[in-house]
N, C-alpha and C positions, 0 to 999 in steps of 0.2 A: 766923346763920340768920334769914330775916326772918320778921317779927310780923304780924298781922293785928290789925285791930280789928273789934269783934263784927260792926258795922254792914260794915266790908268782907269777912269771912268770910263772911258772909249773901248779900251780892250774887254771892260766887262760887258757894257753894252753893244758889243761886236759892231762898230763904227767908228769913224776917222776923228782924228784928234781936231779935225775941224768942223766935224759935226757938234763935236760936242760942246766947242766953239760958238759954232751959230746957234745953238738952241740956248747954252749960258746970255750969248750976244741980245738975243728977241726975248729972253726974258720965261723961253718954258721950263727951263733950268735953272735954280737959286745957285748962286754961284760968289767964294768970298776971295780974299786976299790970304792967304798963308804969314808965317813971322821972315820967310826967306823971299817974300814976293810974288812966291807963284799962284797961278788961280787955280781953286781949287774948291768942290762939293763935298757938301756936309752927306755924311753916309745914309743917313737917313732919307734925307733928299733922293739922293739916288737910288737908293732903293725901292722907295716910292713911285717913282720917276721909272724906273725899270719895269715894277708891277704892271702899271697903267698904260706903258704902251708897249708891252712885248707884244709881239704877233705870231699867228702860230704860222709856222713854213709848212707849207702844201704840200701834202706827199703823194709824189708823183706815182706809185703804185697801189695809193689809194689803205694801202694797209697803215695803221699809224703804229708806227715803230720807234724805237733809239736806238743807236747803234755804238752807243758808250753808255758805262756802268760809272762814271766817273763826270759830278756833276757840279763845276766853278758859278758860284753868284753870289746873291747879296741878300741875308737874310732880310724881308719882307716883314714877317708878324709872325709874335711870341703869344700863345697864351697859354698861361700856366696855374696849374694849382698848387697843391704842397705834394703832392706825388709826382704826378703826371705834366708832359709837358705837349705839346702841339707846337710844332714850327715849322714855317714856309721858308723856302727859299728861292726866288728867282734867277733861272740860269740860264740867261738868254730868253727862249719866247718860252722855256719849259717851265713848270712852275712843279717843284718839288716839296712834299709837305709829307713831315718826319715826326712819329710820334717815338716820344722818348722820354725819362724820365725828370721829373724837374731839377734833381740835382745835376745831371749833366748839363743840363742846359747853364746853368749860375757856374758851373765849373769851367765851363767853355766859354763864357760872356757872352751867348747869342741874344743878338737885340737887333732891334731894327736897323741895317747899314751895315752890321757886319760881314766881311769875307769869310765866305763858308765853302767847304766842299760837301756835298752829298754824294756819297757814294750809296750804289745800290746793287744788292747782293738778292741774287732769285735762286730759289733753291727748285724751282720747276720755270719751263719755258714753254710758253702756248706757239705753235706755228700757226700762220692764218695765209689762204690766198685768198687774191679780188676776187 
């Protein structure tokens, strides 16, 4: 299972390396020892830890939009059959959920805690106003 370091848990969780600090510190983040001494979360954990308190940022035009096709986080939950696969992946407060084949999925190692990019390709675009 991969590890994070405080400093790269923070970049995914878009907050300071001493956030991520005080929440390992208070105990809402499991938080171990690495073999070179640094502290560091188990992928899973953060992942988890990401699902559960992302929040969704308010959009000030009232329309809900992205404005990037290109989407950094940590997959969430796998579930898969012998075809098909279903995967989440939290990136930031978005949560991104990708159906795809099961062997992609074993061929890529996605499992909970891993660094994943989602990118997302629209072959039509809806415009909307308030």
């Amino acid at each position: 299972m991969p590890q994070y370091r405080f400093s790269e848990a923070a970049r995914l969780l878009g907050v300071s390396d001493d956030t991520v600090r005080r929440w390992a510190d208070a105990g809402h983040l499991p938080a171990a020892t690495d073999p070179s001494g640094r502290k560091v979360v188990d992928g899973a954990a953060l992942a988890e830890f990401a699902r559960t308190h992302a929040d969704e940022v308010p959009d000030p035009t009232g329309i809900a939009r992205s404005a990037r096709n290109r989407f950094v986080g940590l997959v969430t939950r796998v579930v898969a059959d012998k075809v098909m696969a279903q995967v989440e992946v939290q990136c930031g407060p978005h949560r991104v959920v990708s159906l795809m084949s099961a062997e992609a999925v074993s061929e890529l190692g996605l499992e909970p805690g891993v660094l994943a990019v989602a990118l997302v390709k629209a072959t039509h675009v809806v415009v909307e106003t308030p």
